[in-house]
Z-matrix of the N, CA and C atoms (Angstrom, degrees):
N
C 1 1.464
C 2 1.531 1 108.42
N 3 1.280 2 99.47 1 146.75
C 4 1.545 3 101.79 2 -169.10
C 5 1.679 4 99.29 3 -78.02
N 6 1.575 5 109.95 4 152.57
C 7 1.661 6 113.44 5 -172.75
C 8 1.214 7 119.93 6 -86.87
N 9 1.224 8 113.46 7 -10.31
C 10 1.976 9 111.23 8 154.19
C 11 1.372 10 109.83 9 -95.67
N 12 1.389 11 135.25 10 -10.32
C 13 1.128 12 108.03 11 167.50
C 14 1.487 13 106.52 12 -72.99
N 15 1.425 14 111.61 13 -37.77
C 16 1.850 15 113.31 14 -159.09
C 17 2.565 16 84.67 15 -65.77
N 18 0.872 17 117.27 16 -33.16
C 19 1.670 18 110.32 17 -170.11
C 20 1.309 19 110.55 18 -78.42
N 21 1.533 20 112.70 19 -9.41
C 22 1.911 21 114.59 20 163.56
C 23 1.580 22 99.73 21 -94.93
N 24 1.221 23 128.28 22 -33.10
C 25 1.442 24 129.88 23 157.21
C 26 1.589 25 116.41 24 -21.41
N 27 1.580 26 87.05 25 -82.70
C 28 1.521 27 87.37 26 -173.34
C 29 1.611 28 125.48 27 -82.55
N 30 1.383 29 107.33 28 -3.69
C 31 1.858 30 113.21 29 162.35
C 32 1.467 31 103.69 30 -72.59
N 33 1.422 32 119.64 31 -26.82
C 34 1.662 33 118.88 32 172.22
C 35 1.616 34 111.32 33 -75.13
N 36 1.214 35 126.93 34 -16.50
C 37 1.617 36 137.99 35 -169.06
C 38 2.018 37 89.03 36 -99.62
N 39 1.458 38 101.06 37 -39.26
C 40 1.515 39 94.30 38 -163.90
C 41 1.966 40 95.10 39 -64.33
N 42 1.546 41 92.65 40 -58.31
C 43 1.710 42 87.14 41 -172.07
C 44 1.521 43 124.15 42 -56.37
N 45 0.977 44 119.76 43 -39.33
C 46 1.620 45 138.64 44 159.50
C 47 1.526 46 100.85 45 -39.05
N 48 1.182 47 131.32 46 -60.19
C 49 1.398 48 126.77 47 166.56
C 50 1.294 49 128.30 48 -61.23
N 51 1.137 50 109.01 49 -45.95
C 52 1.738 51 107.28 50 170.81
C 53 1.505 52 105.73 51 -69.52
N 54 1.319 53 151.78 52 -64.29
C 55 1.029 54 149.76 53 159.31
C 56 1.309 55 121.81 54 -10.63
N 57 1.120 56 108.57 55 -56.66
C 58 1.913 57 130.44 56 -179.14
C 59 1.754 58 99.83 57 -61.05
N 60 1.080 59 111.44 58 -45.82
C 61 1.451 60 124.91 59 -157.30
C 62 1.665 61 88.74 60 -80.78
N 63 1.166 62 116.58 61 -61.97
C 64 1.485 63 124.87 62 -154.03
C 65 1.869 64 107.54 63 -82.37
N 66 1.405 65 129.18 64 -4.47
C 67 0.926 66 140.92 65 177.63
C 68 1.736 67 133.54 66 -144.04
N 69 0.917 68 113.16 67 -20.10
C 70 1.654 69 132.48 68 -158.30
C 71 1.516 70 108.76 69 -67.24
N 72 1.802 71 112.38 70 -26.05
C 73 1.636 72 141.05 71 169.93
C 74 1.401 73 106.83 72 -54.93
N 75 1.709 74 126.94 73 -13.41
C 76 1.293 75 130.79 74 -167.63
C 77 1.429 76 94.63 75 -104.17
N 78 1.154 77 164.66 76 -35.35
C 79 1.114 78 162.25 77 151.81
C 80 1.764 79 113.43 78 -66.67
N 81 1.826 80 96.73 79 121.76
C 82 1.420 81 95.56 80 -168.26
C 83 2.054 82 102.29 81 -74.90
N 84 1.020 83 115.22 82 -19.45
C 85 1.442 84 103.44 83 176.92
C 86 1.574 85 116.79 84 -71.02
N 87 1.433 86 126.95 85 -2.23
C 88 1.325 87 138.08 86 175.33
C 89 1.158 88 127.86 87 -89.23
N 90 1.849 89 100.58 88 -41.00
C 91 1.445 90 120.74 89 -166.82
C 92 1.440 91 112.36 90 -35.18
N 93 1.509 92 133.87 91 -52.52
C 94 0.797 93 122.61 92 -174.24
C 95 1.879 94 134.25 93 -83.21
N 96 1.512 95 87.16 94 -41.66
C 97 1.772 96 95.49 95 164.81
C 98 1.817 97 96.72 96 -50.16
N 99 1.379 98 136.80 97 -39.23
C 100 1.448 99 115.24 98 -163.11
C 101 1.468 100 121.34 99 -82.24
N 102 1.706 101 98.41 100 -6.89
C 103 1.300 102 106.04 101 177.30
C 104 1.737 103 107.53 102 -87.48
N 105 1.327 104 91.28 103 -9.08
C 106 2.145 105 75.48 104 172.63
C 107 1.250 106 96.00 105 -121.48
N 108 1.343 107 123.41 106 25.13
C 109 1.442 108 127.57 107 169.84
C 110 1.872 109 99.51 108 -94.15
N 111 1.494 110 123.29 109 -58.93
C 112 1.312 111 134.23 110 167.64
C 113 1.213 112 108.52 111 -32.54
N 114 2.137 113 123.36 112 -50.91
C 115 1.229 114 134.68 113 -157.74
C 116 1.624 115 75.52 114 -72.25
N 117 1.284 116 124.67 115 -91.80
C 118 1.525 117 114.76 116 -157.00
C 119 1.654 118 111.69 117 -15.67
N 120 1.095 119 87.25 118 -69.24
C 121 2.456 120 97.71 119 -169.30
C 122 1.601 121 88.14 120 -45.67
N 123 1.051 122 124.99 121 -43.02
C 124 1.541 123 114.60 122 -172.68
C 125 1.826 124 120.79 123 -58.83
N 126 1.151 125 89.25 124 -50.51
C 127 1.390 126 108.37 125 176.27
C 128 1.809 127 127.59 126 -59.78
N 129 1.482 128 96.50 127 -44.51
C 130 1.293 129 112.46 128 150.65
C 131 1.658 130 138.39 129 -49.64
N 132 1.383 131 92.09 130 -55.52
C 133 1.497 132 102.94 131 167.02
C 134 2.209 133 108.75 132 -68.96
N 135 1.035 134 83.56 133 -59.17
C 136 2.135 135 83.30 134 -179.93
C 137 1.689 136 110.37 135 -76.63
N 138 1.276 137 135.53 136 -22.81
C 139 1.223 138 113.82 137 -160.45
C 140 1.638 139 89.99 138 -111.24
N 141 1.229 140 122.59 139 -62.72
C 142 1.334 141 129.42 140 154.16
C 143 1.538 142 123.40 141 -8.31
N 144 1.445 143 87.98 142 -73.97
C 145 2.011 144 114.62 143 170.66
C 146 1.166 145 110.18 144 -36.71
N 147 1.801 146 144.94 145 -18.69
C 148 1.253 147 166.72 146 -109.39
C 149 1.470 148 78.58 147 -131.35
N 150 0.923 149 102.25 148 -70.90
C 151 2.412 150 114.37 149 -167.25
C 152 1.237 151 85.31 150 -68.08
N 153 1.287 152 128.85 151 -91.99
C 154 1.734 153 142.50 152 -134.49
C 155 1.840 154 120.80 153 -114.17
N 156 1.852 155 90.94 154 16.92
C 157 1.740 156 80.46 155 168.68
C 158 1.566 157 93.43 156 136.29
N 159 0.846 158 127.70 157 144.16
C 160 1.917 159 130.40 158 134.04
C 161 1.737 160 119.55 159 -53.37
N 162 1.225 161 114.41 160 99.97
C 163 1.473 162 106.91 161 174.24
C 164 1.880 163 94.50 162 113.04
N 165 1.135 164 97.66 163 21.69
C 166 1.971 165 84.35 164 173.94
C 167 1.537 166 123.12 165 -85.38
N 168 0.701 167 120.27 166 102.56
C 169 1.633 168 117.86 167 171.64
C 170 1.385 169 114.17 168 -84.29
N 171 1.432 170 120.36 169 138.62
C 172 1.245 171 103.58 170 -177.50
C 173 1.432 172 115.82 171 -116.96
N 174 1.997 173 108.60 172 43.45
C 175 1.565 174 96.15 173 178.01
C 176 2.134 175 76.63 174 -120.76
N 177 1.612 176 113.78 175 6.44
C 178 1.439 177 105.83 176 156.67
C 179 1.504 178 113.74 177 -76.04
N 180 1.402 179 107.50 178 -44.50
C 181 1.858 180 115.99 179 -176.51
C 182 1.739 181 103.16 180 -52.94
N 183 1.714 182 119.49 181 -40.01
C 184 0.900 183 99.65 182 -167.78
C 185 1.897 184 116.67 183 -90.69
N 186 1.364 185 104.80 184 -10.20
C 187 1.439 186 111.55 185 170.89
C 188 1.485 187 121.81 186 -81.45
N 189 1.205 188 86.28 187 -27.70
C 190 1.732 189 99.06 188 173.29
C 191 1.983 190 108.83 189 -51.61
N 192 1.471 191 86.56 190 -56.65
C 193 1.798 192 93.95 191 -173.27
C 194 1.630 193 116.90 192 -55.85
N 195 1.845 194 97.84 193 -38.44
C 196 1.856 195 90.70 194 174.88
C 197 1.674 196 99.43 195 -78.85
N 198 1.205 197 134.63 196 -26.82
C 199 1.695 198 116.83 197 166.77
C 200 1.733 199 117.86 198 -48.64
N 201 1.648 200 104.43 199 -37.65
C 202 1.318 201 94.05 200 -165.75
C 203 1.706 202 100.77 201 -99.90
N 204 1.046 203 132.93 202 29.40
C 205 1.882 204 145.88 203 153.08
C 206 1.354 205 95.62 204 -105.50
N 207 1.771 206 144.00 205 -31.91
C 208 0.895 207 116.66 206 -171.49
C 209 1.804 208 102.08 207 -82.25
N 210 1.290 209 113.27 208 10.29
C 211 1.652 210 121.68 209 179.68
C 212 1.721 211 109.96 210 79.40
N 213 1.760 212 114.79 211 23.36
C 214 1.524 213 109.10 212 160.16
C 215 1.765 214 104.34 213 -87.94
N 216 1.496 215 98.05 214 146.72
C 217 1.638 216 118.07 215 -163.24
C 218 1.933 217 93.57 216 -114.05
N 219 1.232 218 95.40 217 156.70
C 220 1.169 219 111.40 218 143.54
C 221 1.852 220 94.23 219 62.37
N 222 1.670 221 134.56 220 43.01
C 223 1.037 222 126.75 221 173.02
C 224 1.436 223 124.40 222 -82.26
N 225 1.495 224 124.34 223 128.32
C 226 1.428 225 118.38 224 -169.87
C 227 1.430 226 95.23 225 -56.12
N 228 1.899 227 95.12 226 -165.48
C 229 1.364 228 99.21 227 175.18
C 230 1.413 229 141.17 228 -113.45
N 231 1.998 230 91.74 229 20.75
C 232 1.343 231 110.42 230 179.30
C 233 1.257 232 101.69 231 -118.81
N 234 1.375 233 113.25 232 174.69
C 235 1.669 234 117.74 233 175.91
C 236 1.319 235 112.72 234 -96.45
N 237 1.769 236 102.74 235 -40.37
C 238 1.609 237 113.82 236 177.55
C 239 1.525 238 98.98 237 -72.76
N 240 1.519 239 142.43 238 -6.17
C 241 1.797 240 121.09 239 162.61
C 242 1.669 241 83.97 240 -78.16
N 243 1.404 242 127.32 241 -56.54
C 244 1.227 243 107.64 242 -131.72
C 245 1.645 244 100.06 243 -73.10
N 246 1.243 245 131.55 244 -19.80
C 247 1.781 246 138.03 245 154.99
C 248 1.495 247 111.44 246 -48.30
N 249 1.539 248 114.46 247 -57.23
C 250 1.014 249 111.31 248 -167.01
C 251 1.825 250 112.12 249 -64.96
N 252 1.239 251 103.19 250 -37.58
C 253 1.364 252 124.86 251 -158.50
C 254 2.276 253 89.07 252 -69.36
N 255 1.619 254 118.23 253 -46.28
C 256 1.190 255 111.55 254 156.49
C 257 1.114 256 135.75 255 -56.00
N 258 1.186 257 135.38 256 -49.22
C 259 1.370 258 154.43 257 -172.50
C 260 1.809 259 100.36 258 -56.52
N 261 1.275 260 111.03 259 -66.67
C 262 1.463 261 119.46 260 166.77
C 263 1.247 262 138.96 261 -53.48
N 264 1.021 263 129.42 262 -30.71
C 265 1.746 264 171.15 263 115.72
C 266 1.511 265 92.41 264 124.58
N 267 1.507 266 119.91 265 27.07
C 268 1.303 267 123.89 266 143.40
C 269 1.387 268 135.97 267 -134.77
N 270 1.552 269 125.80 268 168.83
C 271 1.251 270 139.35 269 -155.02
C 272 1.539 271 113.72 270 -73.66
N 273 1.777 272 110.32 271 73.66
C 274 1.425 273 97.84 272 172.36
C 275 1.415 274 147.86 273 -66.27
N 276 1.316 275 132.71 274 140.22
C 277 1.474 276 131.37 275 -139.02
C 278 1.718 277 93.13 276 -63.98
N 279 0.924 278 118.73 277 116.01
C 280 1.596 279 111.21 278 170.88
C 281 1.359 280 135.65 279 -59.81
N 282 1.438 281 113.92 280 0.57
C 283 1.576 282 113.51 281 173.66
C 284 1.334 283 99.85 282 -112.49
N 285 1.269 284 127.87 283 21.91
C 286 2.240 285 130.63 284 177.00
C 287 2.121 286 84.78 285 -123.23
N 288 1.400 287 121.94 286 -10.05
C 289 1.444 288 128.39 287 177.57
C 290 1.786 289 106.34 288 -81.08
N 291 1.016 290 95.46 289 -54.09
C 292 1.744 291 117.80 290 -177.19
C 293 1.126 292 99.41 291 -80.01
N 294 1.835 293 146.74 292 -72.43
C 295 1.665 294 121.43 293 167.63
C 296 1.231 295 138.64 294 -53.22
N 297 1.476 296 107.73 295 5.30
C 298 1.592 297 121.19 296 172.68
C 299 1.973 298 108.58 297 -93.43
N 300 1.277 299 84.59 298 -45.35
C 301 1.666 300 116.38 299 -174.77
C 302 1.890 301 105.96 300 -53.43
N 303 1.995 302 105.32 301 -56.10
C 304 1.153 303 122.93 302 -172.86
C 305 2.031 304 106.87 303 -78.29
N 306 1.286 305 97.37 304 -30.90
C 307 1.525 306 102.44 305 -171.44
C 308 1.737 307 116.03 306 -65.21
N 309 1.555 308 100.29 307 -48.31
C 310 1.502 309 115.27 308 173.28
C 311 1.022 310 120.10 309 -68.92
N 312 1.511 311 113.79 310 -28.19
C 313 1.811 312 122.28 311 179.49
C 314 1.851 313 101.96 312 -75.36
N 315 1.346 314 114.02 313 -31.04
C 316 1.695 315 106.60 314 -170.07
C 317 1.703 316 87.16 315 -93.74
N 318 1.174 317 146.42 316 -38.34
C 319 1.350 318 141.86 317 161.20
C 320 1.527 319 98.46 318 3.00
N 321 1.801 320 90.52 319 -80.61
C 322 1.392 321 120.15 320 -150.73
C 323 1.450 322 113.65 321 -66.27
N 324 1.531 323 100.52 322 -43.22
C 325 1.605 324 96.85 323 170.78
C 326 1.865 325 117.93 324 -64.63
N 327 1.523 326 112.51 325 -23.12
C 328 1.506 327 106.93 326 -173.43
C 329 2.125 328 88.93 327 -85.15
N 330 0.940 329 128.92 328 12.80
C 331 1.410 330 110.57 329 178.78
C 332 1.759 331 98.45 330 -110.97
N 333 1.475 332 85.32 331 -37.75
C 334 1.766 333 71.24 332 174.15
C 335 1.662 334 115.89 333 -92.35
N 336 0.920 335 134.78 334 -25.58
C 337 1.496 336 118.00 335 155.95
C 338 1.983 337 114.69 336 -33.63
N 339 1.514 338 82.23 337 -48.54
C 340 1.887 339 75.49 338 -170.12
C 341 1.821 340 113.80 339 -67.80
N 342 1.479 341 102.92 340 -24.92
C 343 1.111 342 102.74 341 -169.82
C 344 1.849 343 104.44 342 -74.79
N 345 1.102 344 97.45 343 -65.70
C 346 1.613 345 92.85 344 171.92
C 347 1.340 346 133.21 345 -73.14
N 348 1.424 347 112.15 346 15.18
C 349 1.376 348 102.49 347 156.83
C 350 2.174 349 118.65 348 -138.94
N 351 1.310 350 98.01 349 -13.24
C 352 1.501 351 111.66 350 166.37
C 353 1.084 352 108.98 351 -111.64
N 354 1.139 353 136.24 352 -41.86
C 355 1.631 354 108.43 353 -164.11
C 356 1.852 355 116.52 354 -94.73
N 357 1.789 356 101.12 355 7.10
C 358 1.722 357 97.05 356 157.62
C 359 1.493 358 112.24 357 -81.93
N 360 1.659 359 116.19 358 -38.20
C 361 1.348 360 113.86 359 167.24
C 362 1.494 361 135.16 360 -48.75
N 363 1.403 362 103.35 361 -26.69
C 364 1.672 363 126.01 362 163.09
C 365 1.329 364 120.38 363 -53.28
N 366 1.476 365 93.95 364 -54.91
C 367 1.665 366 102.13 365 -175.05
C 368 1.760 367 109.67 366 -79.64
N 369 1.126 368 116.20 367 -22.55
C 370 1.808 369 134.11 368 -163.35
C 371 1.999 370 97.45 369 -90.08
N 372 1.693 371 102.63 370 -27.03
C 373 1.933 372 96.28 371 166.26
C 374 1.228 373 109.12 372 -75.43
N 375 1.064 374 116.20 373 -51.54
C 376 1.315 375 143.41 374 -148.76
C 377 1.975 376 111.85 375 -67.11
N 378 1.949 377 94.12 376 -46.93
C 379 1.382 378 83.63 377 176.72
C 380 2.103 379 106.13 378 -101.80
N 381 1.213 380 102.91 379 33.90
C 382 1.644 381 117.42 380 163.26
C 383 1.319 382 114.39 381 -101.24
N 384 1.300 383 116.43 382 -16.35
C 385 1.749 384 118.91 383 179.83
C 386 1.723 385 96.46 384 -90.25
């Protein structure tokens, strides 16, 4: 496979994941696949993070490697700096990348916890009275 197609590949796997993660809790046919979708990214980043870092993903480890054959140097260690850091066409501080990154990601997990596990019990008292 050619090596820019496989690096639009996995920026299509990256957004698809962040997306999924950061929204997917709003649709009740999702709610639950996104809560063991969150658990995965979670697990990755903390149990993972154990070997190779806090915050490792490994569909970044593996895009990273066709960036660095396609001859890009020097890649941070997020995907959302290294987007953001394009998009802007400057060098955003990487720890306001990661509390933006970590803040929206626990958002999402405290909305879908509530949704799939308090707010059916809400609706399940509520239409018993």
């Amino acid at each position: 496979m050619n090596l820019n197609v496989l690096d639009y590949f996995y920026t299509l796997i990256h957004l698809l994941i962040i997306g999924f993660n950061l929204f997917a809790w709003a649709f009740p046919a999702t709610r639950r696949l996104h809560l063991y979708g969150v658990a995965v990214t979670l697990g990755c980043w903390l149990i993972l993070g154990i070997w190779y870092g806090i915050g490792y993903c490994p569909v970044t480890d593996w895009q990273w490697q066709v960036k660095e054959q396609l001859g890009e140097q020097n890649l941070p260690n997020s995907f959302v700096k290294y987007y953001a850091d394009k998009i802007s066409g400057t060098s955003v501080d990487a720890s306001l990348i990661d509390a933006f990154t970590a803040g929206f990601f626990l958002l999402s997990i405290i909305i879908s916890v509530y949704l799939n596990f308090f707010h059916k019990k809400t609706k399940l008292q509520s239409a018993s009275k």
